[in-house]
ROLUM-625932 format. One record per residue (C-alpha): residue in one letter; x, y, z. Coordinates in Angstrom, 1 decimal. Last residue first. Example, Ala and Ser with C-alpha at 12.3 -4.5 7.8 and 13.67 -1.06 7.14 Angstrom:
R  rest      c1      c2      c3
R     s    13.7    -1.1     7.1
R     a    12.3    -4.5     7.8
***
This chain:
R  rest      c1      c2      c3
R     x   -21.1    68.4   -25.0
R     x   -18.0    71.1   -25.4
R     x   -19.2    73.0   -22.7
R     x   -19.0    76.1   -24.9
R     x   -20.8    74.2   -27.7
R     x   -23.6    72.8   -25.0
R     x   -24.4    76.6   -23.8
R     x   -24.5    77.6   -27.6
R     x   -26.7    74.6   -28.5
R     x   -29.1    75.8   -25.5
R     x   -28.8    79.4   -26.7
R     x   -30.5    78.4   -30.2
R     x   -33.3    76.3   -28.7
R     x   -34.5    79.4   -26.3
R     x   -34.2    81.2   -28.9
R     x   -36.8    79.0   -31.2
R     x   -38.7    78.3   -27.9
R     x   -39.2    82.2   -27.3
R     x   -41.5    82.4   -24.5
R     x   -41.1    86.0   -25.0
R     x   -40.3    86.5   -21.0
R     x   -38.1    83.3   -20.6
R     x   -36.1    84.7   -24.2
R     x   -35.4    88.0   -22.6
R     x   -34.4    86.5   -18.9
R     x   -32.2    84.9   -20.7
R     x   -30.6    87.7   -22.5
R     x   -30.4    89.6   -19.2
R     x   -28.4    86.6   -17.6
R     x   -26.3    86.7   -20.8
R     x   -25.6    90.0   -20.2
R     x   -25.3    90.0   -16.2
R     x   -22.5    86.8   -17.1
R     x   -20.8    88.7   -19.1
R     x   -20.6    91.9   -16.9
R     x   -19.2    89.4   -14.2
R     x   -16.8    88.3   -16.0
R     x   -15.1    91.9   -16.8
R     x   -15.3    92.5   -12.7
R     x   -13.1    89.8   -12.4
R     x   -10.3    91.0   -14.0
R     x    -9.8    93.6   -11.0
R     x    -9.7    90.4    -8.6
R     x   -11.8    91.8    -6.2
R     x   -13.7    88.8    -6.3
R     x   -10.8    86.3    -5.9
R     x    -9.3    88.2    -2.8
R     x   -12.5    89.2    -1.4
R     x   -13.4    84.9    -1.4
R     x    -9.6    84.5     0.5
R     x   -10.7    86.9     2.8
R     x   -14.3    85.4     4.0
R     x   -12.3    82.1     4.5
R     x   -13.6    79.5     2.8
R     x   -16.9    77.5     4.0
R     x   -19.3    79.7     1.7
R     x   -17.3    77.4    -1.2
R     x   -18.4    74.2    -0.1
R     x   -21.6    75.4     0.9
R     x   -22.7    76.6    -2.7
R     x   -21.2    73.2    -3.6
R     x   -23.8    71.3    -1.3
R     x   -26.4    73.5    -2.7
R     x   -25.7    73.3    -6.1
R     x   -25.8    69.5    -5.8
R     x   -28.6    69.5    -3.1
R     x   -30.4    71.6    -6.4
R     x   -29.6    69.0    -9.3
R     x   -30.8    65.9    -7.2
R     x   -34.0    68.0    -6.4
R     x   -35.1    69.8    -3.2
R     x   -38.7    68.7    -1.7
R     x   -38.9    71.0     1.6
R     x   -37.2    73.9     0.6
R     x   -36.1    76.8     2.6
R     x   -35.1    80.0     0.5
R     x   -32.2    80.5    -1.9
R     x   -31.6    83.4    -4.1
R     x   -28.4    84.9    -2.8
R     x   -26.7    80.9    -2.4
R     x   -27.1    81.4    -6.1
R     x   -25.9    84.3    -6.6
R     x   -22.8    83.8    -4.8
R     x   -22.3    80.2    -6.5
R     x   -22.9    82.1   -10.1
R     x   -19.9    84.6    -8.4
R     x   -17.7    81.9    -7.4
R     x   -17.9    80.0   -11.2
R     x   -17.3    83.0   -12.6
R     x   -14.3    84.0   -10.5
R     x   -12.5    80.9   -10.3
R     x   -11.6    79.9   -14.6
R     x   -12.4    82.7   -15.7
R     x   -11.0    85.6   -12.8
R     x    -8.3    83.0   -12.2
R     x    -6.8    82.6   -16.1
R     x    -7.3    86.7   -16.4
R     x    -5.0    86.7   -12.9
R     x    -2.6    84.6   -14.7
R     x    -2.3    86.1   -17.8
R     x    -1.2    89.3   -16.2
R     x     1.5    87.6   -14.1
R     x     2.6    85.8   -16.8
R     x     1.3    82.0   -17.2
R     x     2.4    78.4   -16.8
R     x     0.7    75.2   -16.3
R     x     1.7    72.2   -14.1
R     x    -0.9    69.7   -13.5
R     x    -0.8    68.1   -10.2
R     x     0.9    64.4   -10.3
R     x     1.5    64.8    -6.4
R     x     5.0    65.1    -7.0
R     x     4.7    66.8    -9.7
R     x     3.7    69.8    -7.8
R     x     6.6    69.1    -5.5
R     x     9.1    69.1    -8.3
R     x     7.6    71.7   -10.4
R     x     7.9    74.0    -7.2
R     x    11.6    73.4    -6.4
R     x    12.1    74.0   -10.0
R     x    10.1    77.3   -10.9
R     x    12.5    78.5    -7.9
R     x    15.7    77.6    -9.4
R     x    14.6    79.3   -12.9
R     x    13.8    82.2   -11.3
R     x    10.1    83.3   -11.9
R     x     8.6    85.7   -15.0
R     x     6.7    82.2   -16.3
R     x     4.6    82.6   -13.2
R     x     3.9    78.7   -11.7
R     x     0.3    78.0   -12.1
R     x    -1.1    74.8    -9.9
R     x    -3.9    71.9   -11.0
R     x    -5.7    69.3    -9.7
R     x    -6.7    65.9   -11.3
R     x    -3.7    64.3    -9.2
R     x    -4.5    65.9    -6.4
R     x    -5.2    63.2    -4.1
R     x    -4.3    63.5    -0.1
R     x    -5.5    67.1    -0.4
R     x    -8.5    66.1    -1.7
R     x   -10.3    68.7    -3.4
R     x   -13.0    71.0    -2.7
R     x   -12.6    72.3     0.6
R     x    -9.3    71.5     1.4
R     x    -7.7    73.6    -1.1
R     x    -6.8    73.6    -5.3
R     x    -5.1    75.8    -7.1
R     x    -1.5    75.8    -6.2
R     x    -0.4    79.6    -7.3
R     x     2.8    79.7    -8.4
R     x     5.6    82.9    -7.6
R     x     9.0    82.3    -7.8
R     x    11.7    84.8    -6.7
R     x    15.1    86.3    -7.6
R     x    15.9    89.7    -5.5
R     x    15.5    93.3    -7.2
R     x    13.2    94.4    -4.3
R     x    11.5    96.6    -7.1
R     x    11.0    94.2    -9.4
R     x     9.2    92.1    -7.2
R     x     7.0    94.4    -6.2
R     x     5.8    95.6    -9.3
R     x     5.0    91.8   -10.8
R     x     3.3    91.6    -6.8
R     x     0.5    94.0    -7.9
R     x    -2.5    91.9    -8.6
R     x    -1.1    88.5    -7.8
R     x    -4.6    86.9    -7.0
R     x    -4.3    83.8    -5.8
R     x    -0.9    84.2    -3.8
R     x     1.6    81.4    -3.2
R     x     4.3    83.5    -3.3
R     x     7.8    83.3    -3.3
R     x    11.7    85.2    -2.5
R     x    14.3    83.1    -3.8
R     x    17.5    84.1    -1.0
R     x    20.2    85.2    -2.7
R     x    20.4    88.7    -0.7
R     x    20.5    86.8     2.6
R     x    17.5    87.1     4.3
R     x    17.1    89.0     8.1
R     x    15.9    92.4     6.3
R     x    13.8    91.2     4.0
R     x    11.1    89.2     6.5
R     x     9.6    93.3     7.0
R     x     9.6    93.8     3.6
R     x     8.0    90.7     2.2
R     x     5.4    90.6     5.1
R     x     3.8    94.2     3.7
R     x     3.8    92.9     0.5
R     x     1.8    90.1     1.4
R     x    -0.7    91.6     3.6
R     x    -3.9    91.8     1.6
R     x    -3.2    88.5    -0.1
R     x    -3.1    86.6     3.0
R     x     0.4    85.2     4.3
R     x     2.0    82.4     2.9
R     x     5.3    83.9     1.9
R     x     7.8    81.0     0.7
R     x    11.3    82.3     1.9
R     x    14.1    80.0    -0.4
R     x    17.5    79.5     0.7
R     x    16.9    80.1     4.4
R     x    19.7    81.7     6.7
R     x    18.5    79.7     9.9
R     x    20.2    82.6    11.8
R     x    18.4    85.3    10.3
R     x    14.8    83.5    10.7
R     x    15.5    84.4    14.0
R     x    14.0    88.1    13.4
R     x    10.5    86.8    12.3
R     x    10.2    86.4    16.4
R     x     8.6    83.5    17.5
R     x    10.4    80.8    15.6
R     x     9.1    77.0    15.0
R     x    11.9    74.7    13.4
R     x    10.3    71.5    11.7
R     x    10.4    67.8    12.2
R     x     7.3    67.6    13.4
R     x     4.6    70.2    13.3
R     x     1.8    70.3    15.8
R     x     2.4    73.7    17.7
R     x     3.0    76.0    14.8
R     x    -0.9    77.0    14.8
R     x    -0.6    78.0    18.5
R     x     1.9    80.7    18.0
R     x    -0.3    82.8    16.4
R     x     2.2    85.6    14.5
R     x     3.2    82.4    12.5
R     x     6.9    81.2    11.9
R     x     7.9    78.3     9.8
R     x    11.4    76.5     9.2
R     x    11.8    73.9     7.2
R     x    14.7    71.6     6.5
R     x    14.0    69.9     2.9
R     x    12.6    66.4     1.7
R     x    10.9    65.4     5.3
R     x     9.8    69.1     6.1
R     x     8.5    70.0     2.7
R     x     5.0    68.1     2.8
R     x     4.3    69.1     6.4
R     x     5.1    73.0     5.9
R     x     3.4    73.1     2.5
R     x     0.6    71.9     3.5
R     x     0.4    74.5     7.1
R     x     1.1    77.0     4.5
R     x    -1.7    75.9     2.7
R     x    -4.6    76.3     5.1
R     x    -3.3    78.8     7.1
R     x     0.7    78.7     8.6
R     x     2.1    81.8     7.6
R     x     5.8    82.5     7.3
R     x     7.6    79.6     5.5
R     x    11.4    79.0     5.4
R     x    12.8    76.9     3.3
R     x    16.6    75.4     3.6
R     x    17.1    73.2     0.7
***
């Protein structure tokens, strides 16, 4: 398949050296310099060429914030069949977009990075495809996803963004606070230098792709939950409650399924 990727970060530099030796690949990138180590792969400077590589599939790698706005200027030089995709982690108002361009697309959001997973191993990882997608597209992305033996999970558009703001959200937003709190230390425990070292993990990704997940609209639901168990903590600390404080520990191990 001829595949065309604009945006060459993190994962669109992935994508681009795990598709070139199955599929020809073409990438473009308004910094040139990040194109200058692929093999096998056509580099363009001007979006405009993409035209005469006439690519079957256009995977959009581009931040969140500018997504839509790459979709309509790449529009013009695709043929009309041409599966228009996303990789976005947040897909917010995309759903709207892509019925409007009236064009077949896939959109899947492979969650996992450099940071915390190994990007040579992802076989404990997972990726969402959108269960809205073109059935060709949803099959070029199982296939490389299983590939790697990376869980394959579907969702809506709507259920996906409720699935991140759980499942990446909450988990970013204790790490937030966290980090918030933290002071020098000259004894830290086993359980802090693990917080820590995640807290550092995730202060590591780009500043846009944390905004993305935060201001995840679905997000801000999360957040009140964890302010109200937070307060209800704080409640049972101050009474010195050991009979609450007994109750909420079996609730934390229920959730946790320990």
């Amino acid at each position: 398949m001829r595949v065309f990727i604009l945006g060459t970060g993190r994962m669109g530099a992935w994508l681009t050296e795990e598709l070139c030796f199955e599929h020809e690949v073409c990438v473009h990138d308004v910094e040139p310099g990040r194109m200058k180590y692929f093999i096998k792969v056509r580099r363009i400077l001007d979006l405009g060429e993409v035209k005469d590589f006439r690519p079957e599939i256009f995977i959009n790698c581009v931040t969140l914030g500018e997504t839509v706005a790459a979709f309509e200027r790449a529009m013009p030089y695709l043929e009309p069949d041409c599966i228009l995709s996303d990789i976005a982690s947040v897909k917010g108002d995309l759903a709207a977009f892509y019925r409007r361009a009236g064009r077949p697309f896939v959109s899947s959001h492979p969650m996992f990075g450099p940071t915390f997973s190994n990007i040579r191993d992802l076989r404990d990882e997972s990726a969402i495809i959108i269960t809205e997608s073109d059935s060709r597209g949803k099959e070029f992305f199982r296939a490389l996803y299983e590939r790697f033996g990376v869980r394959i999970f579907e969702r809506d558009f709507a259920g996906h963004d409720e699935t991140i703001a759980y499942s990446l959200g909450t988990p970013f937003a204790s790490t937030m606070v966290f980090a918030a709190c933290m002071k020098e230390i000259d004894a830290p425990g086993t359980n802090f230098r693990r917080h820590m070292t995640i807290a550092r993990g995730l202060l590591s990704e780009d500043d846009r792709l944390l905004s993305e997940i935060m201001f995840n609209p679905r997000t801000l639901k999360q957040l009140e939950t964890i302010n109200s168990k937070l307060s209800y903590l704080t409640h049972i600390i101050r009474q010195r409650d050991q009979d609450e404080m007994v109750k909420f520990l079996a609730g934390l191990r229920k959730n946790i399924g320990q």
